[in-house]
MARMI-379509 format. One line per 4 residues: their letters; for each residue x, y negated, z of N, C-alpha, C, CB. Coordinates in nm, 3 decimals. Glycine has a CB too. Layout:
# MARMI-379509
a) X Y Z X Y Z X Y Z X Y Z | ...
# end
This chain:
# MARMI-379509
xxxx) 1.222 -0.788 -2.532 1.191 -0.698 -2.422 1.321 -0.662 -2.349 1.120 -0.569 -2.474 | 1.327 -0.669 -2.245 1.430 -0.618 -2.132 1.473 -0.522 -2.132 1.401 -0.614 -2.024 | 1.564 -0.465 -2.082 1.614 -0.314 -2.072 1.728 -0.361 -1.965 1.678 -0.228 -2.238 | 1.704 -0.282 -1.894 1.815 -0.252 -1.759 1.915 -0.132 -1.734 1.735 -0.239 -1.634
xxxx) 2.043 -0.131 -1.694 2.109 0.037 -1.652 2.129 0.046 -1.532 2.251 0.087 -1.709 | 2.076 0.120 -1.476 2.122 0.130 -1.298 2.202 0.285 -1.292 1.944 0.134 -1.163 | 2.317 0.232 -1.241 2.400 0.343 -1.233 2.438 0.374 -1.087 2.519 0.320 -1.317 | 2.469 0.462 -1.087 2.454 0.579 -0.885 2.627 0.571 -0.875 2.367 0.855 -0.894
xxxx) 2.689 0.499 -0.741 2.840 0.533 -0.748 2.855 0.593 -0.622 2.945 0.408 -0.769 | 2.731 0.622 -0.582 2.791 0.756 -0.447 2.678 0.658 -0.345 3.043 0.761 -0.372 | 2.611 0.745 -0.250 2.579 0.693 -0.134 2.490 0.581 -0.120 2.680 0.667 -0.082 | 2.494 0.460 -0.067 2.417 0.344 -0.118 2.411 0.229 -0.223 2.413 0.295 -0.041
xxxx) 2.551 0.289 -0.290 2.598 0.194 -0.387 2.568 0.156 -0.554 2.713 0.224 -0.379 | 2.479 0.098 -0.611 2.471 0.130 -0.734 2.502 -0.001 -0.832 2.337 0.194 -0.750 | 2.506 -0.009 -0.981 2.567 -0.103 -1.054 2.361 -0.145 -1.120 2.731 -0.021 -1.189 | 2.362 -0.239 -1.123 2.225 -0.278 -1.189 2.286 -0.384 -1.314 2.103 -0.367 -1.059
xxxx) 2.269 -0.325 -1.411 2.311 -0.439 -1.582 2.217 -0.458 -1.655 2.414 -0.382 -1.706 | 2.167 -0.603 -1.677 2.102 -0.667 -1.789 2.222 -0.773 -1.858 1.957 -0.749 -1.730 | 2.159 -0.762 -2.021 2.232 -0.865 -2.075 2.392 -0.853 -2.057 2.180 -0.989 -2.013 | 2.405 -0.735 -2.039 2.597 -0.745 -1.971 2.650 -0.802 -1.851 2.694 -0.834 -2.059
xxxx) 2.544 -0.861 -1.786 2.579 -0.886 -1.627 2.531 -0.797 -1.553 2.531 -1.008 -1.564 | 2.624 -0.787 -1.476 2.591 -0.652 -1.390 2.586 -0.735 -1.244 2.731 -0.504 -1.400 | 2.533 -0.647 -1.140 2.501 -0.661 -0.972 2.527 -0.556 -0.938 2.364 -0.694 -0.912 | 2.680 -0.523 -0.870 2.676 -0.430 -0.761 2.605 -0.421 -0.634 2.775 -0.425 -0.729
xxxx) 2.521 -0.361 -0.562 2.494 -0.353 -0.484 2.545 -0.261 -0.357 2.415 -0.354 -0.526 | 2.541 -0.258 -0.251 2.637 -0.167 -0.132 2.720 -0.118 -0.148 2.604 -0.076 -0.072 | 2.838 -0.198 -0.203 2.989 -0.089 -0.191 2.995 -0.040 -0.081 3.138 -0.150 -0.205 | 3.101 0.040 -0.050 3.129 0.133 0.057 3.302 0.102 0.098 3.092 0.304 -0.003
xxxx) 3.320 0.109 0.194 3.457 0.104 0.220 3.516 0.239 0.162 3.485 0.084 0.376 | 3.653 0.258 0.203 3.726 0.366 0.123 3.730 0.447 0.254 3.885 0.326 0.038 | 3.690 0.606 0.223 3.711 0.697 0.332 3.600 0.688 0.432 3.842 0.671 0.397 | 3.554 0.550 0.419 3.417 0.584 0.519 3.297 0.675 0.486 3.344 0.458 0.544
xxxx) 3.295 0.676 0.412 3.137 0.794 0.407 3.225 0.950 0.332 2.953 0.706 0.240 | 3.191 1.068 0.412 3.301 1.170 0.389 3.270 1.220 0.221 3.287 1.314 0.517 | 3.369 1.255 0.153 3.377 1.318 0.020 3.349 1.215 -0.091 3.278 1.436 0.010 | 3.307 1.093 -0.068 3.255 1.013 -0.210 3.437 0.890 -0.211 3.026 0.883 -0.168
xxxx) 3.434 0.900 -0.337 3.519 0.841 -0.418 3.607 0.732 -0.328 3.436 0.779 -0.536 | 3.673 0.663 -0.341 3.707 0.504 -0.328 3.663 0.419 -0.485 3.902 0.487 -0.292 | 3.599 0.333 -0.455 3.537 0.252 -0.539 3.608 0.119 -0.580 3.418 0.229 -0.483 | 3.638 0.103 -0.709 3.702 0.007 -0.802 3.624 -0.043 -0.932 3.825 0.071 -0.848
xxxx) 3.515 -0.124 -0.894 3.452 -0.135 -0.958 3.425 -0.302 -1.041 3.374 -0.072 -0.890 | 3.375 -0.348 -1.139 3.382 -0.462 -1.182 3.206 -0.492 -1.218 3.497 -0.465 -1.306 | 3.203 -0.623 -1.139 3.084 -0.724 -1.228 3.043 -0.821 -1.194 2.967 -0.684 -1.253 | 2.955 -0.891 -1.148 2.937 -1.023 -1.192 2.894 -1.030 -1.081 2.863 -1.071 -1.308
xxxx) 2.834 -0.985 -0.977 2.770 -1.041 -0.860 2.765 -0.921 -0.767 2.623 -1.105 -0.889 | 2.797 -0.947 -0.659 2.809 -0.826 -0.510 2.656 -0.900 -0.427 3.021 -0.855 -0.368 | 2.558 -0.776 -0.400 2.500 -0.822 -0.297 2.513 -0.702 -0.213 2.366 -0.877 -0.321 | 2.502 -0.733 -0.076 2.501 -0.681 0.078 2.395 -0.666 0.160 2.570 -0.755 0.153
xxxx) 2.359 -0.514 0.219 2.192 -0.541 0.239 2.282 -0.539 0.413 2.022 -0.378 0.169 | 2.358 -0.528 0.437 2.348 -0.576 0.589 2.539 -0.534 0.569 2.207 -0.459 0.736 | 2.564 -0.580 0.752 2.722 -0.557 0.739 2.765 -0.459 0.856 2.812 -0.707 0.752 | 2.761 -0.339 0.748 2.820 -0.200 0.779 2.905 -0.144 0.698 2.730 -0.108 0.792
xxxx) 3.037 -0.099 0.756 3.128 -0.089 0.641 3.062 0.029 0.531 3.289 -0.044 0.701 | 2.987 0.112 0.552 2.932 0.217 0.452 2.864 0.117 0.333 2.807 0.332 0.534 | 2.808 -0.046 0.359 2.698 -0.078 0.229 2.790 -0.245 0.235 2.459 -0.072 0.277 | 2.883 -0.315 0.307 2.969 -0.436 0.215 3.047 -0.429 0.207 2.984 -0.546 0.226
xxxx) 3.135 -0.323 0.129 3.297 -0.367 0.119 3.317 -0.412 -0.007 3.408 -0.249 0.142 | 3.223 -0.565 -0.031 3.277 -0.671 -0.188 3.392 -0.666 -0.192 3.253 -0.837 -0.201 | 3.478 -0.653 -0.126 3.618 -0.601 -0.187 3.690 -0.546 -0.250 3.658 -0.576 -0.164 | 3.550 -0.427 -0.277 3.587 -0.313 -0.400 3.556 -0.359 -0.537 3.502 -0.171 -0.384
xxxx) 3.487 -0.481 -0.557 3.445 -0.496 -0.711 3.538 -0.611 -0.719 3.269 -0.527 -0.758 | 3.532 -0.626 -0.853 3.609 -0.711 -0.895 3.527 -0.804 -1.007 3.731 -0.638 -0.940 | 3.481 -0.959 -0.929 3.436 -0.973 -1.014 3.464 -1.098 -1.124 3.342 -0.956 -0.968 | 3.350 -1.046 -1.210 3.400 -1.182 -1.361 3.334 -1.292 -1.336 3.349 -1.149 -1.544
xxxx) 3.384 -1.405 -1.423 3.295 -1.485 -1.398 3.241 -1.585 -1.532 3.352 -1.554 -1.286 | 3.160 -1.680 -1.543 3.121 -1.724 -1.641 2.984 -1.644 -1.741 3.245 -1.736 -1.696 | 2.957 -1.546 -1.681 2.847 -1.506 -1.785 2.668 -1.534 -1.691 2.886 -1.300 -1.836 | 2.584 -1.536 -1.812 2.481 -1.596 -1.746 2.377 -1.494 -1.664 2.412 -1.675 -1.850
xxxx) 2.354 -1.516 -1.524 2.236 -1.407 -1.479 2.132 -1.391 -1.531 2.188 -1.418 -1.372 | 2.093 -1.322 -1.549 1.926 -1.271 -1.616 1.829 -1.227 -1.473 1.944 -1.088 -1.744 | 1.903 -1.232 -1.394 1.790 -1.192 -1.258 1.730 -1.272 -1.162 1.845 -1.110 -1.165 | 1.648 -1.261 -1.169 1.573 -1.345 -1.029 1.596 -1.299 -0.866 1.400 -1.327 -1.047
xxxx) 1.676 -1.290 -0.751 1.695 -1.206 -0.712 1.609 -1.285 -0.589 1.829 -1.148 -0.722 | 1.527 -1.185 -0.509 1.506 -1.238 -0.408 1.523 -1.159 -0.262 1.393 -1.283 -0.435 | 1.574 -1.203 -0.201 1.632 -1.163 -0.052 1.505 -1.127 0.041 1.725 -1.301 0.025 | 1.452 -1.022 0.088 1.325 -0.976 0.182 1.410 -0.930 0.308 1.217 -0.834 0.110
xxxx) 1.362 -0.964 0.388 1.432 -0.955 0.541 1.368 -0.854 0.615 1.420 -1.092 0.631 | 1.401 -0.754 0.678 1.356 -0.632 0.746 1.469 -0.612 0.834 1.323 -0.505 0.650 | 1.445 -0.424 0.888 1.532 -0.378 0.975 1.594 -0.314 0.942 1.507 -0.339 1.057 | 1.718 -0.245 0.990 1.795 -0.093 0.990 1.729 -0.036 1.082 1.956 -0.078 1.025
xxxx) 1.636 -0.029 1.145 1.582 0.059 1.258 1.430 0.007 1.315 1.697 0.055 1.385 | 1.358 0.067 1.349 1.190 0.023 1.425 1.160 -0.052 1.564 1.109 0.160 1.458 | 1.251 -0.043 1.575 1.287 -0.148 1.729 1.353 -0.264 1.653 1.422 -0.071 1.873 | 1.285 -0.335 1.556 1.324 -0.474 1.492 1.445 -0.518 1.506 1.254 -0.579 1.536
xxxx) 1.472 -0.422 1.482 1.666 -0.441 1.497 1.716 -0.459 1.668 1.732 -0.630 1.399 | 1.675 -0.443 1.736 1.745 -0.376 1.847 1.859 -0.250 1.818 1.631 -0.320 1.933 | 1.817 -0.169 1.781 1.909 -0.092 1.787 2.004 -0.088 1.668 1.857 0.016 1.816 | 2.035 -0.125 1.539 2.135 -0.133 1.459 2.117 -0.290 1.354 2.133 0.017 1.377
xxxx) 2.058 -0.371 1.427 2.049 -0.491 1.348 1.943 -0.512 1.225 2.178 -0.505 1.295 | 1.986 -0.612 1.130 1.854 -0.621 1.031 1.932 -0.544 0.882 1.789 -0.828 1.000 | 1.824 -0.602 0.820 1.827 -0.498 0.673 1.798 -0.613 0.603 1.703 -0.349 0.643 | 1.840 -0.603 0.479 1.768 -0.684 0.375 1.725 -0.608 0.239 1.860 -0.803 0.337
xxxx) 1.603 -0.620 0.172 1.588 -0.594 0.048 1.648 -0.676 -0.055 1.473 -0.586 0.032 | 1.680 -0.585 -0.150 1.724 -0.691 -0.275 1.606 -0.676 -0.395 1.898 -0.642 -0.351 | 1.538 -0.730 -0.409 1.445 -0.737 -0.503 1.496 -0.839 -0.626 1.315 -0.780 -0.432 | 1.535 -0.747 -0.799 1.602 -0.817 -0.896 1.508 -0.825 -0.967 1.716 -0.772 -0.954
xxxx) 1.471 -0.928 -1.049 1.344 -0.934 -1.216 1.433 -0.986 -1.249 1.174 -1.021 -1.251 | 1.436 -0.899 -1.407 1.489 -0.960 -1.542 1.364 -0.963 -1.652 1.623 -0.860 -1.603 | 1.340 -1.079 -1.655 1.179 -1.069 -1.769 1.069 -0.986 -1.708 1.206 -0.978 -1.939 | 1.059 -0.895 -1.730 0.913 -0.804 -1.697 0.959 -0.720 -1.594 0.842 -0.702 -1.830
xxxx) 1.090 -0.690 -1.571 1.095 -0.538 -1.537 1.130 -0.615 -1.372 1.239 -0.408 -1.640 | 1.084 -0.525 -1.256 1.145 -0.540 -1.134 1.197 -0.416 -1.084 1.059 -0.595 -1.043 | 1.306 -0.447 -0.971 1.396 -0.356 -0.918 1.451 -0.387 -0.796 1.492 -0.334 -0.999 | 1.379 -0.297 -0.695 1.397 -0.320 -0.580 1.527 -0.204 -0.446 1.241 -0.321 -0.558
xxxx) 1.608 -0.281 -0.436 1.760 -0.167 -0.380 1.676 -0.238 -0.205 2.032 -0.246 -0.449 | 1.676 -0.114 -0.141 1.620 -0.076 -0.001 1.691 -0.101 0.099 1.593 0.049 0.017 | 1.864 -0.094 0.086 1.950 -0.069 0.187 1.922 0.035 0.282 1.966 -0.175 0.248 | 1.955 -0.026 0.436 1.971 0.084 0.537 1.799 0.040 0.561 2.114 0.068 0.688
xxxx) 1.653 0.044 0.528 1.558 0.021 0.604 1.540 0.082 0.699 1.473 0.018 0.560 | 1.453 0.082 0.830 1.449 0.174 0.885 1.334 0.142 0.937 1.547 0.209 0.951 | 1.232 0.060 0.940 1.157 0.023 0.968 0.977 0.025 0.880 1.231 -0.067 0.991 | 0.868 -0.039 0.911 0.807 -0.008 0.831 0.780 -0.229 0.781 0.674 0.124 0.896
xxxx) 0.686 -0.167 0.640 0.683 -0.274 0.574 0.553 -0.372 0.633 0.678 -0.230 0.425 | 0.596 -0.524 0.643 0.469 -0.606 0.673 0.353 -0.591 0.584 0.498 -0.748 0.671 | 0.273 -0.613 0.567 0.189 -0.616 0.478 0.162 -0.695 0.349 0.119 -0.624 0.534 | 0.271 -0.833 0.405 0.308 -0.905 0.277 0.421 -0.847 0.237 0.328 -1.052 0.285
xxxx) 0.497 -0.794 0.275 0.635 -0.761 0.204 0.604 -0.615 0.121 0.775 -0.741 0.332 | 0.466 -0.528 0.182 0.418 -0.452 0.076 0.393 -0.509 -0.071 0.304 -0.404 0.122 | 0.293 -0.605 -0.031 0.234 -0.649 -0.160 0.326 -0.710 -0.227 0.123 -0.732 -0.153 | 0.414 -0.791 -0.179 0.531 -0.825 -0.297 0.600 -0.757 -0.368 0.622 -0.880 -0.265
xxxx) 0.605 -0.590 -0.348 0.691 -0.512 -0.378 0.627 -0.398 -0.436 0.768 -0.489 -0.276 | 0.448 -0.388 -0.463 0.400 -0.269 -0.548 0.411 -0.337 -0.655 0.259 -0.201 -0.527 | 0.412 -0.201 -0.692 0.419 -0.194 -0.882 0.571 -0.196 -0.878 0.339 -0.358 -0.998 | 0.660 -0.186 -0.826 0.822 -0.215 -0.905 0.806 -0.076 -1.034 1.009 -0.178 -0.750
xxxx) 0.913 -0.159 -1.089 0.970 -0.029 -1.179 1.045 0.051 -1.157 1.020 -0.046 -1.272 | 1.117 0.027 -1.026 1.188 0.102 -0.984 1.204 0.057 -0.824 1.301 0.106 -1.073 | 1.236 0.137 -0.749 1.235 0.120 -0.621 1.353 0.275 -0.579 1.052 0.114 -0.560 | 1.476 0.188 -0.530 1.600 0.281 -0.486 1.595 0.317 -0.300 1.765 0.180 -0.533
xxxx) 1.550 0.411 -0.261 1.554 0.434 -0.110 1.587 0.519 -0.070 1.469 0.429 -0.049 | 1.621 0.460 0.063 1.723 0.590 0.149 1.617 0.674 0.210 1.843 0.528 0.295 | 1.660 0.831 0.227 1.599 0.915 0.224 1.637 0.975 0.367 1.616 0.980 0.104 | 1.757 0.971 0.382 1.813 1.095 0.476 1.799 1.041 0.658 2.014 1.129 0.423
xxxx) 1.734 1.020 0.716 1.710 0.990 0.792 1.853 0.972 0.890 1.610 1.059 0.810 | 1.800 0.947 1.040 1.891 0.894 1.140 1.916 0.743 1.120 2.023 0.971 1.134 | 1.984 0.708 1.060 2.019 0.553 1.012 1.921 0.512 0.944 2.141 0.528 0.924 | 1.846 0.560 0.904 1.729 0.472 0.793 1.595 0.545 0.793 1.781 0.469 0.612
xxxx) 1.515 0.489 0.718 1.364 0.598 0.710 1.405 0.731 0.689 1.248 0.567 0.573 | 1.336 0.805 0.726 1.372 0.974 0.696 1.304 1.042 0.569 1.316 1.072 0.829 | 1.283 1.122 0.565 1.200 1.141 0.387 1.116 1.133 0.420 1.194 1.260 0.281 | 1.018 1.164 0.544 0.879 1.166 0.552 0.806 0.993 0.553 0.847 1.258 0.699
xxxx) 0.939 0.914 0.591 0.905 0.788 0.596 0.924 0.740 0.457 0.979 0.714 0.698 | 1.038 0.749 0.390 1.031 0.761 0.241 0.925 0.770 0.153 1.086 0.851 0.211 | 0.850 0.880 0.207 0.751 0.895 0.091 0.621 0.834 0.182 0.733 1.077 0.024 | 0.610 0.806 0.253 0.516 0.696 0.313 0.513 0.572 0.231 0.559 0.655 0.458
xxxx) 0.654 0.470 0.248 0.658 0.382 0.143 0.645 0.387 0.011 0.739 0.340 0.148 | 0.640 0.506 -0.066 0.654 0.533 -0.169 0.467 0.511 -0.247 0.737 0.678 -0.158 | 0.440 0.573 -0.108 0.309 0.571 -0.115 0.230 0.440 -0.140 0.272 0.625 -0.005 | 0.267 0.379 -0.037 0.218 0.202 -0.042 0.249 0.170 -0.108 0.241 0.099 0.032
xxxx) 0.397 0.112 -0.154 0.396 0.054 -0.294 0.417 0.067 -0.436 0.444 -0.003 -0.289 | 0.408 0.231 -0.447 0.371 0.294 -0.558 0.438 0.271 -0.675 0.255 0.273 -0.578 | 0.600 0.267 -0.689 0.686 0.202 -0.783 0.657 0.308 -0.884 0.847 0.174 -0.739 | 0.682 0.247 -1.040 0.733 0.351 -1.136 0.821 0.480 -1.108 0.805 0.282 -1.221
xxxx) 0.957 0.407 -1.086 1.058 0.528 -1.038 1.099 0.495 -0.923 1.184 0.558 -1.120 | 1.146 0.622 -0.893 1.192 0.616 -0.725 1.332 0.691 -0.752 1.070 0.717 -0.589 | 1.408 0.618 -0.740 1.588 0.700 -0.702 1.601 0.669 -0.540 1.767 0.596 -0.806 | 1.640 0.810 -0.533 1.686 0.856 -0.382 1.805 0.819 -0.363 1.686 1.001 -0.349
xxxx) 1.844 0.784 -0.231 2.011 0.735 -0.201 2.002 0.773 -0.045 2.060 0.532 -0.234 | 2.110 0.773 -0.048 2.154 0.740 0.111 2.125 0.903 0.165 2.032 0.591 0.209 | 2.199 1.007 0.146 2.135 1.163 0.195 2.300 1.230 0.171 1.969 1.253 0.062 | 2.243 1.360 0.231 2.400 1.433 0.207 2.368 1.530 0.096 2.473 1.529 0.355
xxxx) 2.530 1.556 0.087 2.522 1.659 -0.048 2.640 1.745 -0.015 2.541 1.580 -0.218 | 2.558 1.882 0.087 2.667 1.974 0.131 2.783 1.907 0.241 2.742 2.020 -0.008 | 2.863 1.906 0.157 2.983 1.817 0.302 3.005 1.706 0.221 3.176 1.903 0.361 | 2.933 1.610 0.146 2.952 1.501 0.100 2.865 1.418 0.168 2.944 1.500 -0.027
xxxx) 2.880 1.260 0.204 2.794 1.191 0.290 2.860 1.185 0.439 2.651 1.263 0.288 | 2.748 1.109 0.467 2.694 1.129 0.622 2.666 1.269 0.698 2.560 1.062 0.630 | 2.733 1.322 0.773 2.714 1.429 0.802 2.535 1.461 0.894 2.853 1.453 0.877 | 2.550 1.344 0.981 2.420 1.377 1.021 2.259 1.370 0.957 2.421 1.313 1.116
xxxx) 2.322 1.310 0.794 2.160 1.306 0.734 2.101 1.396 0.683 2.132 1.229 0.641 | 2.024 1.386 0.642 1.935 1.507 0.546 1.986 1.488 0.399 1.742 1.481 0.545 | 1.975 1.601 0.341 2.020 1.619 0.248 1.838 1.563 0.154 2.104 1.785 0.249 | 1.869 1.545 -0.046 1.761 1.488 -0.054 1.623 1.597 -0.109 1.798 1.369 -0.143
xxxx) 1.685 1.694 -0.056 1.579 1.830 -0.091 1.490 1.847 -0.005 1.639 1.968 -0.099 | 1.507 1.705 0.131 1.385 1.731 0.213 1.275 1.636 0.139 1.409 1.691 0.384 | 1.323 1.540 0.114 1.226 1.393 0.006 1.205 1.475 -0.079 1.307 1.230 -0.073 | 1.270 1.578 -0.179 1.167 1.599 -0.286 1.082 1.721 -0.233 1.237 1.630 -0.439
xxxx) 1.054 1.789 -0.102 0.935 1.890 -0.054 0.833 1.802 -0.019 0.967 1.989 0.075 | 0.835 1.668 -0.085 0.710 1.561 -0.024 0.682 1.559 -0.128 0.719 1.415 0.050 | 0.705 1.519 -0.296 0.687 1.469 -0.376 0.638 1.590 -0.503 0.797 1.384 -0.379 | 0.549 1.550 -0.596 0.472 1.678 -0.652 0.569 1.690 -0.759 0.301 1.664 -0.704
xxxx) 0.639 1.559 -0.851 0.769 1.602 -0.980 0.879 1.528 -0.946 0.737 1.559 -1.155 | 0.994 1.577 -1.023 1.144 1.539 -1.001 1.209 1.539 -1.079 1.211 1.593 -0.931 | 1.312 1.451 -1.124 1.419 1.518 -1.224 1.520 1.512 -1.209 1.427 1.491 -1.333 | 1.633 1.635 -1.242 1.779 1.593 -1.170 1.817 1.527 -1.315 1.904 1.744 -1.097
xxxx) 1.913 1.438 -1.351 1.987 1.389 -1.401 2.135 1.466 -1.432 1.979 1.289 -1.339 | 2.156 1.467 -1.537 2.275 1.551 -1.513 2.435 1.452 -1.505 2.275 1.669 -1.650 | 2.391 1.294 -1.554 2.462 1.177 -1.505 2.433 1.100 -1.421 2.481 1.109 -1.574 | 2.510 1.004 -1.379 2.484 0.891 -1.275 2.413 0.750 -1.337 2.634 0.850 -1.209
xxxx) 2.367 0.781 -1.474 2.265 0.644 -1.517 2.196 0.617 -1.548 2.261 0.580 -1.564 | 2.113 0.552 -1.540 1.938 0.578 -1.555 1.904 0.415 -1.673 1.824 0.564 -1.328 | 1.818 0.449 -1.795 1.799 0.319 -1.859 1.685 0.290 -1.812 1.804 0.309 -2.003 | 1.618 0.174 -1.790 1.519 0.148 -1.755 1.405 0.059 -1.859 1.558 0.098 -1.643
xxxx) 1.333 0.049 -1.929 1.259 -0.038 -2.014 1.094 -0.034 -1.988 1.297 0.002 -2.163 | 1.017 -0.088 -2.034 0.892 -0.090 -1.998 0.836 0.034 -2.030 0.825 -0.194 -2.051 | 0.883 0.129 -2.113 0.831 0.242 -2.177 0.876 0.330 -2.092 0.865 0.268 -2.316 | 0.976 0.340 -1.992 1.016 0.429 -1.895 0.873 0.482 -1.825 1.121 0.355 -1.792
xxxx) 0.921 0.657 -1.818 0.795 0.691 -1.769 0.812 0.736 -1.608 0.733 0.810 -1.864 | 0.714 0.713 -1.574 0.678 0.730 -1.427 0.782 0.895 -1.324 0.469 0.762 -1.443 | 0.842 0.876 -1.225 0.942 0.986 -1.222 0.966 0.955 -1.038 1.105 0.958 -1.354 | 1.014 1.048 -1.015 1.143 1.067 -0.918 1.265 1.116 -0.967 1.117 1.156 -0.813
xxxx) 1.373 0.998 -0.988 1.501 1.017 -1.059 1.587 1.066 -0.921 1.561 0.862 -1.147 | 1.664 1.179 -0.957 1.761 1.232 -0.842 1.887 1.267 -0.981 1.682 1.407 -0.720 | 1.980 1.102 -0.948 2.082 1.086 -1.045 2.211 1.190 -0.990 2.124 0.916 -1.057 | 2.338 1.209 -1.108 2.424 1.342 -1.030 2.547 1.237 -1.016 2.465 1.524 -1.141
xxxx) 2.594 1.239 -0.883 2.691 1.185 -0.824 2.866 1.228 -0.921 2.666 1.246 -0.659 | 2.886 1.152 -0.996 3.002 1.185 -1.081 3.152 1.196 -1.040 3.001 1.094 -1.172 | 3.168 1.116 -0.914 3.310 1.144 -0.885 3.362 1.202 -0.706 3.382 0.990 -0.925 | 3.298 1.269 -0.693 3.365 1.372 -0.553 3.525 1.374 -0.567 3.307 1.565 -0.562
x) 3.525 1.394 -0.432 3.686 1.391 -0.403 3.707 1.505 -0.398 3.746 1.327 -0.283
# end
């Protein structure tokens, strides 16, 4: 049986590990998004849901090489915005399976889902989305998708925290006035296995400047 760790490194960025290979997903450049860390991070594979310095700076990980993937990863093509990328370009989903478990990182979406790219994507076990509107779905759009494809867990990203973030987003206390339970985390890592129970994970951001 599988078991996964998805760990929160500020903003859109998180570490996904099976088997000891890890997938960073959206580093952040250094100093671009206000109050979160500079990131020095290590593992086995960088993916990029679009190219904005806030979600590809692969520059920050460092990675290894030689160990074997356990993920199936598949690339879903969308927007950063509802005008099909007119106004800030496209988006990509990263959708990872290791054995049973799936895990789907959202990036900047901003758009809504086709109807096949719904159905490919209910049931995850986890599903990571941006919350804070302006640049991406807003919470009310958040929990729209949340709705349709009805993942196990839902970790929130992409929102402010006081004067940390994006200044113009919402913070993620507007996404959880949509949602009926929550749990704060009092770390940045979440295990994931088939026995994981059903949640809205709101992980705690560990390294502020």
């Amino acid at each position: 049986m599988k078991q996964l760790s998805l760990r929160w490194h500020g903003h859109a960025c998180f570490s996904v590990t099976c088997d000891e290979f890890t997938v960073v997903i959206d580093p952040y450049e250094d100093n671009y998004v206000q109050g979160f860390s500079p990131l020095r991070l290590t593992g086995d594979l960088v993916l990029c849901s679009h190219q904005h310095n806030d979600h590809n700076a692969a520059e920050m990980v460092t990675c290894r090489t030689g160990r074997k993937n356990p993920f199936q990863i598949t690339p879903i093509s969308t927007f950063h915005d509802p005008e099909q990328g007119a106004l800030r370009g496209e988006n990509t989903i990263h959708l990872l399976q290791a054995g049973d478990l799936r895990v789907a990182h959202f990036g900047d979406i901003g758009c809504a889902l086709t109807p096949a790219q719904a159905a490919e994507l209910r049931g995850l076990d986890v599903a990571m989305i941006p919350v804070g509107g302006v640049y991406t779905i807003d919470a009310r759009g958040a929990k729209e998708l949340v709705d349709i494809i009805q993942p196990k867990v839902v970790v929130p990203m992409h929102y402010r925290m006081g004067a940390v973030g994006l200044p113009a987003v919402a913070p993620v206390e507007d996404f959880l006035a949509l949602v009926e339970e929550y749990v704060y985390y009092p770390g940045d890592t979440l295990t994931i296995n088939a026995g994981t129970e059903p949640q809205v994970a709101v992980l705690s951001y560990q390294g502020c400047m």
